[in-house]
C-alpha positions, -999 to +999 in steps of 0.1 A: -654-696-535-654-684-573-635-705-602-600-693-601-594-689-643-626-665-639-616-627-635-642-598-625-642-569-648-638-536-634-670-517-638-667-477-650-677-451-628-676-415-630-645-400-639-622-391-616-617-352-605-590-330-618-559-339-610-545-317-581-515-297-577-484-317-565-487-324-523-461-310-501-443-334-479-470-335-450-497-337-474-485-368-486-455-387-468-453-412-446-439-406-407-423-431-380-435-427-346-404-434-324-414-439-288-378-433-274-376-458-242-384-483-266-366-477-302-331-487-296-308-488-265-270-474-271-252-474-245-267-504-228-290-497-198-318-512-205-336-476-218-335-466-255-319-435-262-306-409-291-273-432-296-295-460-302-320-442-328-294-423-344-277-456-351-309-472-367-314-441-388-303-467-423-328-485-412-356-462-413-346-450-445-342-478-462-378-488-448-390-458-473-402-435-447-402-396-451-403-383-416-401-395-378-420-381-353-402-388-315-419-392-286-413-368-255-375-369-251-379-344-227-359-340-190-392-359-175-400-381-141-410-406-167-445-406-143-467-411-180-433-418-203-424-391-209-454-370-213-451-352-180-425-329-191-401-307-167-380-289-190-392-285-227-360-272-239-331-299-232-333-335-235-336-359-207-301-374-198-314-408-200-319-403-239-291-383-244-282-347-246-293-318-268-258-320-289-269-355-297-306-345-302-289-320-326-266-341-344-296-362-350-319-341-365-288-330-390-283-370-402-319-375-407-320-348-424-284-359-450-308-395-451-336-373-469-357-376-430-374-349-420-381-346-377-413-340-360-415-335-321-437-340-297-453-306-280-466-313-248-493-278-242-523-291-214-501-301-185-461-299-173-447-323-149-450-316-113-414-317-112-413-283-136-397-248-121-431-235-124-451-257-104-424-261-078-423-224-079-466-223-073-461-251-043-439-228-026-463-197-035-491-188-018-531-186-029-539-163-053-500-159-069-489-151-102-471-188-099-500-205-088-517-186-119-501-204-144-520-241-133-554-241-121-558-238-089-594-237-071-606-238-035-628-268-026-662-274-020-680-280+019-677-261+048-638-270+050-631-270+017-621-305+020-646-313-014-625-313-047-638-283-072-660-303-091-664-336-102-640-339-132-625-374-135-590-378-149-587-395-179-566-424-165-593-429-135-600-415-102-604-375-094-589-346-118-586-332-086-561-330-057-550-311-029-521-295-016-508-288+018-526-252+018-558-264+011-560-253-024-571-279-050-552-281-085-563-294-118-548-326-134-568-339-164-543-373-163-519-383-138-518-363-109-477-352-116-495-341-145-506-304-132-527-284-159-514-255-174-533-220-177-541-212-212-559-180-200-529-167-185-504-150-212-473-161-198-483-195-204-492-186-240-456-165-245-436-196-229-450-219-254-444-196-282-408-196-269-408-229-268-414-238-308-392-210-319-367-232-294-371-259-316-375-246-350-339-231-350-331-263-342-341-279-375-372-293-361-398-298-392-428-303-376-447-308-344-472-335-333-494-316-308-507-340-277-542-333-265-547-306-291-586-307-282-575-298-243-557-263-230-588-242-226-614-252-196-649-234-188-639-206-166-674-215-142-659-254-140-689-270-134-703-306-126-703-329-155-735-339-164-722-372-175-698-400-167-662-404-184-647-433-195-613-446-187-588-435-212-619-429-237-621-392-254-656-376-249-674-363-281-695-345-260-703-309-274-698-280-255-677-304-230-664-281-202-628-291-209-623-311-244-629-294-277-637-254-264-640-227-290-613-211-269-587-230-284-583-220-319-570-186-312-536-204-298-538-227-325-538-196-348-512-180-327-491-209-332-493-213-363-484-176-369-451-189-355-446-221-382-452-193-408-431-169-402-399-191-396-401-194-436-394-229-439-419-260-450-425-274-416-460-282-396-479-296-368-502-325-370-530-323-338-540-353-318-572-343-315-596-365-300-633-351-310-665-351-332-660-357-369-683-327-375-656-303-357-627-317-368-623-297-399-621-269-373-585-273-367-580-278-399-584-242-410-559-233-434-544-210-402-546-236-380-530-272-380-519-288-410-529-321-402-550-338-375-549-378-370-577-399-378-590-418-350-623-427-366-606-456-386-582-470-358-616-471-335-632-490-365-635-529-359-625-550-392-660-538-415-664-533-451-692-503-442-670-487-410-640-489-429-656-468-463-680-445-437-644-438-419-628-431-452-658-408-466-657-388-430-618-385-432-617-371-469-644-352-466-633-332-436-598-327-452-614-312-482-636-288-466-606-273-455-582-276-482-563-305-458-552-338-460-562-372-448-539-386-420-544-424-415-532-443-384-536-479-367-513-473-339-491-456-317-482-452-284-516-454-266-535-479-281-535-517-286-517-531-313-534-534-343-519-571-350-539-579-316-567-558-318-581-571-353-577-604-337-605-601-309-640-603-316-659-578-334-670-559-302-647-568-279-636-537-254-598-543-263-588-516-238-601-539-209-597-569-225-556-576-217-572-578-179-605-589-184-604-613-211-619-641-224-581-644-234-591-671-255-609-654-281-580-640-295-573-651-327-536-645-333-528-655-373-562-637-381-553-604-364-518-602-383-535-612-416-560-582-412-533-562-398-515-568-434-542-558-452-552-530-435-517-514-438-515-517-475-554-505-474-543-474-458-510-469-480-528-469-510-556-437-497-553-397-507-529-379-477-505-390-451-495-421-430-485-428-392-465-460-383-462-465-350-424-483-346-426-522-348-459-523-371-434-531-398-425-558-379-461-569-375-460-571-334-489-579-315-494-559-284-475-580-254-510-580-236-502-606-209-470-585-188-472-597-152-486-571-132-451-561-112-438-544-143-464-525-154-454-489-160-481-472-173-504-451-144-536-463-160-526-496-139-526-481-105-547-447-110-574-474-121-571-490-090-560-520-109-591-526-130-570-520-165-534-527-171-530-495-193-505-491-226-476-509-218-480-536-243-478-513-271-444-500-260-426-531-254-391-527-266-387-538-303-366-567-316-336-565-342-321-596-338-332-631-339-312-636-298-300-620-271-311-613-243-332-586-253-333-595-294-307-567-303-322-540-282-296-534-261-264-552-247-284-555-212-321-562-213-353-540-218-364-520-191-400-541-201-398-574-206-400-589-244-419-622-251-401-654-269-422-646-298-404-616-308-375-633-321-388-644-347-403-614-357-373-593-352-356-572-382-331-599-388-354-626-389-379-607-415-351-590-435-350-604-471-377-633-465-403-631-491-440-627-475-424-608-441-439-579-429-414-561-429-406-568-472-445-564-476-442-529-458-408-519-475-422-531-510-454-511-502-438-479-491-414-477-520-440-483-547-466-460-528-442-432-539-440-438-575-479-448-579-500-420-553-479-395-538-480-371-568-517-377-576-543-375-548-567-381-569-591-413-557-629-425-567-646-457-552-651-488-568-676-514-570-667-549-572-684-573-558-704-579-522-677-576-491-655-561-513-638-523-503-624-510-539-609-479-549-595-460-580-564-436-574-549-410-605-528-438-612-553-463-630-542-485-595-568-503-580-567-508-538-587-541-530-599-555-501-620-585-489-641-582-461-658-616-471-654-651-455-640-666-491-618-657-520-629-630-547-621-629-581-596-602-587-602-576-621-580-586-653-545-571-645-509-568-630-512-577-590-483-550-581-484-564-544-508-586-521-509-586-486-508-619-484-479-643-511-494-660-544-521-637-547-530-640-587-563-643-598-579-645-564-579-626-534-580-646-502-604-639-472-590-608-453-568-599-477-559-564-497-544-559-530-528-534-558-540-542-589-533-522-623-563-536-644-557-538-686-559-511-705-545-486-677 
């Protein structure tokens, strides 16, 4: 540990580049990913819904955030929560209606809160007109055109197409009543759509001009690197893993060349409605053909999944960095930073767990032992405020403020997710990530809802609820509401960042500011540079930082 009246000098570098033109609000804000079952329950069953976000909507300002993004809030069987859609233009009655979903984009929008939504494109629900219309259809329809249908393989036809595995486990394949085989990349309510066939293509155009004259501001694009398929659908040469994202190239249905020409086509769309409004991609592929997407007539924004997939390391962490920025600049884009959302394990849990641990299987699996609870939220803390203080735009994934661990133990009777079963009960899937979140200290489900939570909360949340953090120096919750204000006022208006070096274990950067972001990868305290510590991620940071820690620091003389 180094003498705590010594202070490190900050070393010079190379100066920084030209300051850069003022970011637009996607270039540089920070969005709240609602995942609506799960946000706030209104009127009391158990399921959150637009009453209950549009009542929270104070609260999300006041956080400091610029934009939500909500999860599919679409008429759905709720088969994969709401991502096997059966009518993309009303809202399902369970969340609300589309008056409400209307009223609520127009508050957000008096709080200064722009609205993103989610755009469901590789697969409808089973329960969608259209596919009921291709079930009743026979071969070789223009109904049965619009999802992929294929005859099977063997003398009977009794063979599935090809070997394609569905991403949550077992065959992408399945059969209908006829004989014919169609496509489902995920669950199997989760039919594949046609991309070849243009009135696919025209319906989705529909479908964003649907929302845009509905005040929409942007759209978060699911499974942006899927749609378009190899026409021959052959064998894989390879196996898939559950719920992992291949980065194989030329894979014969992630990441084809096909798909930018939609992406164009879509974007044609955004630009002619004349208004500042996007789409962000979740796409799921090689660093080397992300900047594809990224065209300046394609998506705006992608997420970057290289530094969620990171485990807590000083050289991952900066090689993730160096890969996002780069990528973003090729194109003229901006860096989009995540640590969770709605399909991956907490990030309060999942710095916990060894380095190397495959958290995915682990909630099953185990050792359950290894889990290191106070460790994961202190990295969590410092990751966050890592990630605030970098060039571009932020994700939070609802409840991070809160710091929640992922609820990784649920019994095995309420488990919603289809991973669970589609597995055949070798991984428990994403529920803990979507528990319901807490507000209140008590109740019987911590200010939910009057009745419950359609999953069930642990003990442990009360204490982390919004009531119990609110106003207590050192929460969470104050770290990220302190963070997200003074984020605006020190790098929103100048992207401008250069690397730093410190001291061994130590991840430093410059921004346009004169603000130095500082973490500590090492096992003890670091001496900090001469200056004003404008916030710690962990309380009575001064002189030192601690092990696992991150800081702001405005060094003399700046």
């Amino acid at each position: 540990m180094t003498n705590r009246n010594e202070t490190t000098p900050l070393p010079t570098s190379d100066p920084l580049a030209p300051a850069v033109d003022v970011p637009r609000w996607w270039q540089s804000g920070v969005v709240y990913q609602i995942y609506p079952r799960s946000f706030a329950d209104g009127n009391g069953d158990g399921t959150g819904d637009l009453q209950g976000i549009r009542s929270r909507l104070p609260y999300l300002s006041a956080l400091g955030v610029d934009a939500i993004w909500v999860s599919p809030w679409y008429p759905s069987p709720l088969n994969d929560g709401g991502y096997d859609v059966a009518d993309y233009r009303d809202i399902d009655p369970r969340f609300g209606s589309l008056a409400e979903a209307e009223a609520f984009i127009a508050e957000a929008h008096e709080l200064g809160l722009r609205v993103l939504v989610d755009i469901v494109p590789n697969h409808t629900s089973s329960e969608h007109v259209w596919f009921q219309e291709a079930l009743a259809s026979e071969p070789g329809s223009a109904a049965r055109d619009r999802y992929i249908f294929r005859e099977g393989r063997g003398p009977d036809g009794a063979l599935a197409p090809n070997n394609w595995t569905a991403v949550f486990g077992g065959s992408a394949w399945r059969r209908v009543a006829d004989g014919e085989w169609y496509l489902h990349l995920f669950e199997e309510t989760q039919p594949d759509l046609n991309w070849e066939n243009e009135s696919v293509r025209a319906e989705f155009d529909d479908i964003f001009r649907f929302w845009l004259a509905r005040g929409v501001d942007g759209f978060r694009i699911d499974v942006a690197h899927g749609m378009v398929k190899d026409q021959s659908f052959p064998d894989l040469e390879h196996s898939e893993g559950l719920l992992e994202n291949s980065q194989v190239l030329d894979h014969p249905h992630w990441d084809r060349d096909g798909l930018h020409e939609i992406i164009r086509r879509w974007r044609g769309i955004l630009d002619e409605s004349g208004r500042d409004v996007m789409m962000v991609a979740e796409a799921w592929v090689h660093p080397h053909r992300l900047p594809l997407y990224l065209r300046d007539d394609e998506y705006h924004q992608s997420f970057n999944f290289e530094f969620l997939e990171t485990q807590w390391d000083l050289v991952g962490a900066r090689t993730a960095i160096d890969d996002a920025i780069r990528a973003a600049a090729e194109v003229g884009s901006a860096p989009t930073w995540v640590l969770s959302n709605h399909d991956v394990m907490r990030h309060a849990t999942r710095l916990g767990l060894p380095s190397g641990t495959a958290w995915r299987a682990w909630p099953l699996d185990g050792p359950h032992d290894v889990l290191d609870t106070v460790l994961g939220l202190r990295r969590a803390r410092a990751a966050s405020l890592l990630l605030m203080a970098l060039p571009g735009s932020m994700y939070v994934y609802q409840g991070e403020e809160l710091g929640l661990p992922e609820v990784w133990d649920l019994p095995v009777d309420v488990l919603d997710d289809p991973v669970w079963r589609m597995s055949g009960h070798t991984h428990k899937g994403r529920d803990g990530c979507r528990v319901p979140i807490p507000w209140t200290r008590e109740g019987s489900s911590f200010g939910f809802g009057a009745n419950g939570a359609w999953l069930p909360q642990p003990a442990t949340f009360g204490p982390l609820s919004v009531e119990s953090q609110t106003g207590v120096a050192g929460s969470t919750l104050e770290l990220y509401r302190s963070a997200l204000h003074l984020r605006r006022t020190l790098f929103v208006d100048d992207q401008r960042f250069e690397w730093v070096d410190l001291a061994t274990d130590v991840l430093a950067f410059r921004r346009g500011s004169g603000v130095v972001c500082i973490v500590n990868y090492g096992d003890a305290s670091v001496a900090l540079p001469a200056g004003d510590v404008l916030i710690a991620s962990q309380p009575g940071v001064t002189t030192e930082l601690p092990a696992g820690a991150a800081a702001w620091v405005r060094p003399n003389g700046t």
